[in-house]
TORLOTOR-871531 format. One record per atom (N, C-alpha, C): z negated, y negated, x. Coordinates in steps of 0.02 Angstrom, whole numbers, plus 50000, padded with zeros to 5 digits. Example, Ala and Ser with C-alpha at 12.3 -4.5 7.8 and 13.67 -1.06 7.14 Angstrom:
TORLOTOR-871531
496105028450660/496105022550615/496105016550660/496465011250642/496435005350684/496064999850645/
end
This chain:
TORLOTOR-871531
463254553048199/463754554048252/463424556948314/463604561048331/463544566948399/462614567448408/462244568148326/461664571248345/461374574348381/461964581848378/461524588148411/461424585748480/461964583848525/461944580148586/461474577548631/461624573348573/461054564748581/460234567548581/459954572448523/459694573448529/459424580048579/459894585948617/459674590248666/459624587448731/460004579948748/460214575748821/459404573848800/459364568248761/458444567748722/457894568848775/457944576848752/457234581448759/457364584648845/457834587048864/458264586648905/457774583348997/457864577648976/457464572749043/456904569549023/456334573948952/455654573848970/455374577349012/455814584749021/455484589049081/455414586749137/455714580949171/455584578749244/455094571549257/454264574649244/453894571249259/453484569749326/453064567249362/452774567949397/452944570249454/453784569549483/454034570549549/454204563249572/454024565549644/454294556349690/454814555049679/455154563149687/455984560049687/456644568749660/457134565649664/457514571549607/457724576649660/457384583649649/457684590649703/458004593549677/458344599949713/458554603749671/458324608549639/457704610149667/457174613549624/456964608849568/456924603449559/456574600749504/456984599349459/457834599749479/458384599649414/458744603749401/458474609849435/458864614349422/458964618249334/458304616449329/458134619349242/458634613049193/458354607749224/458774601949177/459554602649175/459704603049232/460494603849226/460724610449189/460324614249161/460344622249157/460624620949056/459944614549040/459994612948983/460504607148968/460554602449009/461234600349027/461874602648977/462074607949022/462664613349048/462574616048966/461924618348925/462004621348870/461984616548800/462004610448812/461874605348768/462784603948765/462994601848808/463794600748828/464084607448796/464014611248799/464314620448782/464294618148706/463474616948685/463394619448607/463854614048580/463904607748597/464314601248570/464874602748580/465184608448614/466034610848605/466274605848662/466124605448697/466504601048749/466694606348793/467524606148820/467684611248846/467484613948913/467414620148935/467074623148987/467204619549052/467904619949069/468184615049132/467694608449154/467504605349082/467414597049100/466554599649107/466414602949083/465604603749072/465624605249148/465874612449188/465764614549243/465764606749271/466384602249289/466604597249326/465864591449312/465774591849258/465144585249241/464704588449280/464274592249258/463584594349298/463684596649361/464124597349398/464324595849488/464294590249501/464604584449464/464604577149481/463774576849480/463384579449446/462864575349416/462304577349480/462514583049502/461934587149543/462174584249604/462554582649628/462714577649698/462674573349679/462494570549626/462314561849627/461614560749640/461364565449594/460654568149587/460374569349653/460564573649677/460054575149725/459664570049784/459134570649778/458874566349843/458674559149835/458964557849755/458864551149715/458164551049727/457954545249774/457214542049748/457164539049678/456574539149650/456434537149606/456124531849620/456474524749583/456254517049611/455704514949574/455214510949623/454874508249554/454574509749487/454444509049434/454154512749386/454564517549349/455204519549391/455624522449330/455044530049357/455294533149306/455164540949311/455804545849341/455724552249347/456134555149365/456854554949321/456284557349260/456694558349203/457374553049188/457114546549192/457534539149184/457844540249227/457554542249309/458404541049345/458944544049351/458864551049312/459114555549307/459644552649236/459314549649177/459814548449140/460304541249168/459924539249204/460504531749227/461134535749263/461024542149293/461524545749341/461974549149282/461494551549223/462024554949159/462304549449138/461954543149143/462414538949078/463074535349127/463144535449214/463494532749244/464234538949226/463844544149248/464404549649235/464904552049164/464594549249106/464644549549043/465314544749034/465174540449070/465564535749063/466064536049072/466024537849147/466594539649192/466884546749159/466774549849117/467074555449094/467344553749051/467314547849013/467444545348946/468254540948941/468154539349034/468524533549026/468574527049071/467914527049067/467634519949120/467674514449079/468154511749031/468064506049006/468484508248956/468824500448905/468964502448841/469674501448861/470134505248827/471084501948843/471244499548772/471444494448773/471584492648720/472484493248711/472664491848661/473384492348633/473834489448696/474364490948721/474844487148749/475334485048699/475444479148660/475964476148625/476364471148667/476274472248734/476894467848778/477494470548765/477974468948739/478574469548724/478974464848670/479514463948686/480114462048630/480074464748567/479964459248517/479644462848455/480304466248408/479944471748360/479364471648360/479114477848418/478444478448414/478264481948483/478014488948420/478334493148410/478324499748389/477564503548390/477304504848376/476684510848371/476774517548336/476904520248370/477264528948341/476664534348334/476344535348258/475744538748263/475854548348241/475494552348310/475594558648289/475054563248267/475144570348256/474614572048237/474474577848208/474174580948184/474224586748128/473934584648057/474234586948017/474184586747954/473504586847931/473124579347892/472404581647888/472044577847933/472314576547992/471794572648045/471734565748020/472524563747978/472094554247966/472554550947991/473144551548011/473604547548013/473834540447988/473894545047912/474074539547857/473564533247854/472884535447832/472494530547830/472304527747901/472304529047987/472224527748019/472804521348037/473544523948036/473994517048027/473704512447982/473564512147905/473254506947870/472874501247896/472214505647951/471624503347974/471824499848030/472194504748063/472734501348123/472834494548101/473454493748032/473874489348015/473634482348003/472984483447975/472224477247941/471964475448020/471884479248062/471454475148123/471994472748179/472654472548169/473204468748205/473274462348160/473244463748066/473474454648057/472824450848055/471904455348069/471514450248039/471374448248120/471774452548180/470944449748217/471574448148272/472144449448286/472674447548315/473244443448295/473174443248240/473724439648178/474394440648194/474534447348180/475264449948190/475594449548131/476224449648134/476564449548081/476684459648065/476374464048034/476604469748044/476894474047958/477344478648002/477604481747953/477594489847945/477334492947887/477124499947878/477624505147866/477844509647907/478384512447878/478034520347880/478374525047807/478074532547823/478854535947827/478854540847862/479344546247893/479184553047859/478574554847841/478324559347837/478514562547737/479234563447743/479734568347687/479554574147656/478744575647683/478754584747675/477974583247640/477404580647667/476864581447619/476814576147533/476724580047503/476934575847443/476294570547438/476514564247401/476194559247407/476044555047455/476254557847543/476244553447578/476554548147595/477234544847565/477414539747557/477044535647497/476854538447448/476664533447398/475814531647409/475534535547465/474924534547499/475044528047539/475234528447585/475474523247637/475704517247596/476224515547558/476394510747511/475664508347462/475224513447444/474714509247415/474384506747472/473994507647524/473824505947583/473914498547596/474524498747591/474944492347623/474744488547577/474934491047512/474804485147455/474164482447432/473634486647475/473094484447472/472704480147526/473134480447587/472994477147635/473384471047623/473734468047574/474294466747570/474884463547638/475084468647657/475484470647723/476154475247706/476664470947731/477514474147700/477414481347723/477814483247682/477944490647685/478764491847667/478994497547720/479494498547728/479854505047668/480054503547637/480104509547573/480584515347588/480224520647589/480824528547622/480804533047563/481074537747572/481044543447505/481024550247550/481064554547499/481014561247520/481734565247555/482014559747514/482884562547518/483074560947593/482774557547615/482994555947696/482904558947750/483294558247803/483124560447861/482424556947908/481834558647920/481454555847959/481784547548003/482224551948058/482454548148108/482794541048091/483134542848024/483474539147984/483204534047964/482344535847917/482284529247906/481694525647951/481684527848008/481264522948062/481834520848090/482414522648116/482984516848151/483204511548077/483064511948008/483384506047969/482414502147971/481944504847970/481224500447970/481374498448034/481544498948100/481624495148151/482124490648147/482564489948126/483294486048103/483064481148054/482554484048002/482444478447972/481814474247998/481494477548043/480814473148072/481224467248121/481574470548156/481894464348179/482294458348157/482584459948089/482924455048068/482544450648026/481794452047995/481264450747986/480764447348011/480874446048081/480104445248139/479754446948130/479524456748105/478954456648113/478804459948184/477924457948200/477744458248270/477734462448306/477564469048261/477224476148261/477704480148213/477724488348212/478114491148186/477754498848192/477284499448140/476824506648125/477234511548100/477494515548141/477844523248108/477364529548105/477034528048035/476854535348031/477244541547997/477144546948057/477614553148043/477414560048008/477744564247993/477204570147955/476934576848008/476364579947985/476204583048017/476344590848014/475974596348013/475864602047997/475144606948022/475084610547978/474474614647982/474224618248058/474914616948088/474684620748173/475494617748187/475344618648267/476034613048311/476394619648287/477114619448282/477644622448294/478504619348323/478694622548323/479434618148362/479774613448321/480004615748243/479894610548208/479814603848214/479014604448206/478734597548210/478854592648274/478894595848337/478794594948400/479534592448401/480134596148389/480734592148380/480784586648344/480594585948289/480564582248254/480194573548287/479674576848317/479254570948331/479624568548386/479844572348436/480434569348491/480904567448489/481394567248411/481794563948401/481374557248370/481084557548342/480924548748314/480614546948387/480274549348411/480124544648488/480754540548533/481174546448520/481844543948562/482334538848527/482384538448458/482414531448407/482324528548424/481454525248422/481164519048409/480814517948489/480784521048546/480524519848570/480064515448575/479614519648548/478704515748539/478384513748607/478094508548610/477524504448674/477064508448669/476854512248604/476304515048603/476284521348563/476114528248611/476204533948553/475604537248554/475284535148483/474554537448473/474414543348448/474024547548465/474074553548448/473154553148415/473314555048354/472764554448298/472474560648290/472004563448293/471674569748299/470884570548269/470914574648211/470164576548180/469554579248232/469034573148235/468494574648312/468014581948274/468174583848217/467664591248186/467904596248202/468804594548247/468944600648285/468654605348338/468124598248354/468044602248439/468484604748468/468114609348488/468794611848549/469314613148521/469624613148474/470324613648450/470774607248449/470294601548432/470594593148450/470914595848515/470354596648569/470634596648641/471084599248676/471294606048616/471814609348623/472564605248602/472494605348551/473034600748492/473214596148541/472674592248591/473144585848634/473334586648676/473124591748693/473574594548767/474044595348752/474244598948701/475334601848669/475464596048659/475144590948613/475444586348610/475584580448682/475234580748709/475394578248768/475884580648811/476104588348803/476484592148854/477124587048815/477334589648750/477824584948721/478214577948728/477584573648692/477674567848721/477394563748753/477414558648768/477194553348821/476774548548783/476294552148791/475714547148747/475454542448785/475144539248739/474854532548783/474194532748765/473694534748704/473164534948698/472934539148639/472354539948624/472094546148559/471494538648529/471884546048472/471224540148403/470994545948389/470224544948383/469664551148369/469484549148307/469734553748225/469574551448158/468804555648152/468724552048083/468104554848061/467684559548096/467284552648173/466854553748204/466284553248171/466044549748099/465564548748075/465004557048039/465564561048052/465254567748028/465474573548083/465694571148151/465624575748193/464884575648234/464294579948221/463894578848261/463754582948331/464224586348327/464284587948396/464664586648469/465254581248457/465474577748494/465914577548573/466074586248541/466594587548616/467094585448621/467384583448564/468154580048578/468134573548612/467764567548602/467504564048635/467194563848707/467264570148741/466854572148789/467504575148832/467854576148809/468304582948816/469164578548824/469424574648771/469944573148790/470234570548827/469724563548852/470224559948899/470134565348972/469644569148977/469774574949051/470254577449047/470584581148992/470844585048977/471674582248974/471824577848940/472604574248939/472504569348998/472014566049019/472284560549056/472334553049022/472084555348962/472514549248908/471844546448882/471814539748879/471264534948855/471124535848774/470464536348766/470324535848692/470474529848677/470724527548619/470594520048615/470424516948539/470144522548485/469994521648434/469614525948429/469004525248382/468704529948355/468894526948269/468994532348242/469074532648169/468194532548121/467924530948090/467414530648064/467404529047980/467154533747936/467214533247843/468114530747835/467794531447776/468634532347722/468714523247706/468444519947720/468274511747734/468914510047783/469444504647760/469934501747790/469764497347851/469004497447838/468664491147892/468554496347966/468524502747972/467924509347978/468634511848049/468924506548085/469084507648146/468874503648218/468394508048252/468164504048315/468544505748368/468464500748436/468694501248480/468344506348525/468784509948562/468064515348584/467854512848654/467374511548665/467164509948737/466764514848755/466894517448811/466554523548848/465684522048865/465664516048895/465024515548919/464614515648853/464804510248790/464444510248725/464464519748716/464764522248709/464894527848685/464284534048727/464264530948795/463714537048839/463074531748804/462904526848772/462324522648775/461954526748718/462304525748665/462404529748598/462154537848598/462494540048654/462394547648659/461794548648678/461434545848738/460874545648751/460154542048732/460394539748655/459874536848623/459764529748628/460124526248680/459964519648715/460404514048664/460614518148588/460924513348567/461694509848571/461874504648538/462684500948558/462514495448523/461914489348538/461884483248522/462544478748533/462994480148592/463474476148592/464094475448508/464034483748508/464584486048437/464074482248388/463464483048387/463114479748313/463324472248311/463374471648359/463454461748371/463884458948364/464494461748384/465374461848358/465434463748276/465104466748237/464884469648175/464914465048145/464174462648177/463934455348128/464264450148132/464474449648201/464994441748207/465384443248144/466024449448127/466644449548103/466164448148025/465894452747992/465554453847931/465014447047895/464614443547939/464274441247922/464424434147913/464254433447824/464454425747795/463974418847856/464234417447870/463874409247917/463424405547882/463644402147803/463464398147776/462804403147762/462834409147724/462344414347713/461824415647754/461964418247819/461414416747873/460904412447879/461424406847884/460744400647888/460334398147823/460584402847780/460174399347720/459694403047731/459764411047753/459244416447754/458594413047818/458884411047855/458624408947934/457934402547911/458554397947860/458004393547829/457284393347809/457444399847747/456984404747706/456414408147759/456684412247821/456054414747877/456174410647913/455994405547921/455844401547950/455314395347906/455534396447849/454784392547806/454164396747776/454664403647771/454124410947768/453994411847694/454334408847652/454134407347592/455144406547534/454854411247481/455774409447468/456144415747452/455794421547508/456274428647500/456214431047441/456724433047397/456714437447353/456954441247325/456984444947288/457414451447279/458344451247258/458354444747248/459164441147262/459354441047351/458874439347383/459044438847458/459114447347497/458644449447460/458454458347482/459084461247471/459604460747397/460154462547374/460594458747426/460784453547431/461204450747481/461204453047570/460434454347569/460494459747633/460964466347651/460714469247594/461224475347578/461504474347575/461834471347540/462934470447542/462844468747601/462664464147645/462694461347703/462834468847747/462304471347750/462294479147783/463044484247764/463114483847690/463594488447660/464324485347697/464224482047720/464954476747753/465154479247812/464454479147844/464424484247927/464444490447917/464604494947859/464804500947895/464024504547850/463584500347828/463154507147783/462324505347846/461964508647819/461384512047853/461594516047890/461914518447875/461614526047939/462184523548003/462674518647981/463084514748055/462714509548078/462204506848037/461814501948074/461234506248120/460924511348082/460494515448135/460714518948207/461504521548178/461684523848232/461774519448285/461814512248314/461814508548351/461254503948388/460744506148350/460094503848342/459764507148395/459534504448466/459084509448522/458574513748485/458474519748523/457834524348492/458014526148439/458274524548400/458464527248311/458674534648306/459074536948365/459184543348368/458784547648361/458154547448397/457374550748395/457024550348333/457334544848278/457054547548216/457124554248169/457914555048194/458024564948174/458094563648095/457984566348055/457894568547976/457504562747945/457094559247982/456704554147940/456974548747944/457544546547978/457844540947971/458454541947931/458654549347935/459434550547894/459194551147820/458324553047796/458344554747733/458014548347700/457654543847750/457734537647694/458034530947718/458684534447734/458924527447770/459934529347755/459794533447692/460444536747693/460774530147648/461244531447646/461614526747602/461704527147527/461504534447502/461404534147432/460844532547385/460254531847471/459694529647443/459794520747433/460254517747480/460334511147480/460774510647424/461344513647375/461644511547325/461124512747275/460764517147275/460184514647227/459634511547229/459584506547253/458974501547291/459494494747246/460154495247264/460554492947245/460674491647159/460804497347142/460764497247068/459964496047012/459494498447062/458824494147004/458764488347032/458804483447072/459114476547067/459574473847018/460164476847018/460714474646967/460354476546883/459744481546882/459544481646821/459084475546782/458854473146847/458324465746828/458684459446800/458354455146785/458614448546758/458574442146795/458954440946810/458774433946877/458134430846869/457654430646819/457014429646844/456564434446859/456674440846841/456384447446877/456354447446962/457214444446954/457334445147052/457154441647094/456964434247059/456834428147075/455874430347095/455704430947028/454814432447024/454704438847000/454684443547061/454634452447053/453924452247013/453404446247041/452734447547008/452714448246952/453434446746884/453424449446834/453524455446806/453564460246851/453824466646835/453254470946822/452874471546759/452394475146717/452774483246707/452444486446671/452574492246657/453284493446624/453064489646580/453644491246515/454364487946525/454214484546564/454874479946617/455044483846683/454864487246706/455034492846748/455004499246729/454974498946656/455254506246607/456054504046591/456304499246572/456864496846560/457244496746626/457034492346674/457534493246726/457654500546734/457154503246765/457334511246760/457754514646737/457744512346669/458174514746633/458874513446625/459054506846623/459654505346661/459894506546719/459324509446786/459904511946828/459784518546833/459634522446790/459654528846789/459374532646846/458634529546859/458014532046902/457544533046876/457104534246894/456354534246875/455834528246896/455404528346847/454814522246866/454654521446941/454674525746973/454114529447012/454844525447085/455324525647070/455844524047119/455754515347122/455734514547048/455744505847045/455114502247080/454544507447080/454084506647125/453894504847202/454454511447211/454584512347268/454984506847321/455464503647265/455844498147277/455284490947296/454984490347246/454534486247261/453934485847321/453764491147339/453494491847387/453744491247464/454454492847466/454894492747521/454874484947521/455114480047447/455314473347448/454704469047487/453954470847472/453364469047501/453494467147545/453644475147580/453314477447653/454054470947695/454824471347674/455154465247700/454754459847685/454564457047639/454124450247623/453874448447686/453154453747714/452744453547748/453134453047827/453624457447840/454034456247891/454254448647917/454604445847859/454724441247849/454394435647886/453634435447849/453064431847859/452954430347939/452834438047980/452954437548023/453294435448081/453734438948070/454454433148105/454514424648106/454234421948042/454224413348039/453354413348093/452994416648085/452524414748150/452724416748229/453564416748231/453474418548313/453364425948333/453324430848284/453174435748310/453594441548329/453904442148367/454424448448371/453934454848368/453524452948429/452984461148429/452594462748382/452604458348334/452384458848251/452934462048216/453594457548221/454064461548181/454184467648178/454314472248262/454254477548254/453894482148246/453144479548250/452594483548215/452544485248134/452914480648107/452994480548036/453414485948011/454234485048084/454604488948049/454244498248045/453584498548097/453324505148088/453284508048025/453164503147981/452914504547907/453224506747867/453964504347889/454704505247825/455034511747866/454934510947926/455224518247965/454584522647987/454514526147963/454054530947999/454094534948048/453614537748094/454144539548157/454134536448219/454274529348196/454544524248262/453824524148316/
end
């Protein structure tokens, strides 16, 4: 998520070494790269001009305190401004209202709607405990009612049943008629889209607004648009009266202007980021996490909210037990890690939140990818609970078989084992007290660091 960025902001404020304090001769080059880091990430021209003005009157004349460097105070002034471009803080849902309280989701065809209500629908009954109900409008792309209906049925969350034969408007005033006679809390109308805005759609979407009058009209938008997201929300904003944007499948935008770009641009609060095809894979977007992230500094707070929701209790402390007697880990605990991990969102969502991780570049994405972790995964599942239990049994001809069951090579099952060590030894560490050990260790498994 927003590599190219993360990494040009990076390299960016090593050039300002060895000054007392920030001139405009000494930032003039930085802001230069600035200005072309923001450009290449598609963030639109307006907000780029508007950012690097803020930044150069904040900048200027800044002493540099204490041991920071130039460079550092210069990013505390990007990461204040980042923020403030982003948002300033997080907005969360307004569901104050006489239920149920409506959520009317818009969009173009393709951005994520469908599955974004779903994701929506799962983090109102697990983490708010709403009573909610799924309704689709959307008569024209085929399969999108019987999409949404599996959704539901997999979240298992009522769903409001429409057909093709209907009028849109029609069947969100009988899903509101029946949410109320129902109690349910919440009331998700997702509507259909099209390949580019036209009047059509735009009528269309202003008559179901004027129906159900929604508390909340989310406007759902693909972040690989770049500057075309930022376009798309402006019409849609001219239209209707939005209340906030959900940014989908941020996990493969690495350049990150829509995020940079919309809330300047509408006025309107991000308040989701969309992340993988995973029902779990919707965060709240917080601006400040979001400039922390961009500038390499990480989002320990998002990892920590992660682990609270994901992570078994009873499981923990058995693990805690184990490094803490230093003795015990084994390739059953190593596997339970991973799912543990696969719960949060994968490797490469735990790295991305992880300080400094950004600066690993290619050597953290190529052995820290996730298909390398489903197969770390599967020659485990090839062993025999005393293989996993006592790896020291794993001879040749017993790591010709596993191999062979998970459809790798020797040379990987090896490889596995050597990674399992090098945790062992981690391990070890950690039960003596050692953090500045631990992360010396992790040098070994990450290279780079």
């Amino acid at each position: 998520m927003l590599e190219n960025l993360s990494g040009r902001l990076g390299g960016v404020v090593k050039t300002l070494r060895g000054n007392a304090r920030l001139t405009e001769a000494n930032i003039q080059d930085t802001l230069r790269e600035v200005r072309m880091a923001l450009l290449e990430a598609d963030v639109a021209l307006p907000v780029v001009k508007q950012f690097v003005a803020d930044i150069k009157v904040r900048a200027l004349g800044q002493e540099v305190i204490g041991s920071l460097t130039p460079g550092q105070a210069l990013i505390g002034v990007v990461y204040e401004e980042l923020t403030k471009l982003m948002g300033a803080q997080n907005d969360a849902l307004n569901l104050a209202a006489v239920p149920p309280a409506v959520v009317l989701m818009a969009g173009l065809q393709g951005a994520g709607k469908t599955t974004t209500s779903g994701k929506l629908a799962k983090r109102l009954k697990e983490e708010q405990r709403k009573k909610v109900l799924l309704v689709s409008t959307d008569v024209y792309r085929p399969a999108a009612i019987e999409q949404l209906k599996t959704l539901a049925e997999q979240l298992e969350i009522e769903w409001f049943p429409s057909d093709v034969s209907q009028k849109p408007v029609d069947i969100a005033q009988a899903a509101l008629d029946y949410a109320k006679r129902h109690f349910h809390e919440v009331l998700i109308v997702d509507t259909a889209g099209r390949l580019a805005i036209d009047e059509a759609m735009m009528a269309e979407i202003k008559a179901l607004h004027a129906a159900v009058k929604p508390v909340e009209t989310l406007f759902v938008v693909d972040a690989m648009q770049g500057q075309d997201a930022v376009n798309t929300a402006q019409a849609f904003n001219e239209t209707l009266p939005l209340t906030g944007v959900v940014l989908t499948k941020m996990d493969g935008d690495a350049r990150g202007g829509a995020a940079l770009s919309v809330r300047h641009i509408t006025g309107k609060p991000i308040k989701f980021l969309g992340v993988g095809e995973k029902l779990t894979g919707l965060e709240p977007f917080h601006p400040d996490r979001m400039a922390s992230r961009i500038l390499g500094m990480g989002d320990v707070l998002s990892l920590i909210e992660d682990v609270q929701k994901t992570v078994d209790e009873a499981e923990a402390l058995k693990m805690m037990k184990k490094v803490k007697s230093g003795k015990g880990f084994d390739l059953e605990d190593f596997k339970a890690q991973i799912q543990q991990m696969k719960k949060m969102g994968g490797m490469s969502a735990l790295l991305d939140k992880l300080p400094g991780m950004g600066q690993l570049g290619d050597i953290a994405n190529s052995q820290a990818s996730d298909k390398a972790v489903a197969r770390i995964e599967g020659i485990i599942n090839s062993m025999t609970p005393a293989e996993r239990r006592k790896p020291e049994l794993l001879k040749a001809s017993r790591k010709r078989r596993i191999a062979a069951g998970a459809g790798v090579s020797v040379q990987e099952v090896n490889r596995l084992l050597n990674q399992f060590e090098q945790t062992q030894k981690m391990m070890k560490q950690f039960s003596k007290g050692g953090m500045a050990k631990l992360m010396r260790g992790m040098k070994g498994m990450l290279p780079g660091m």
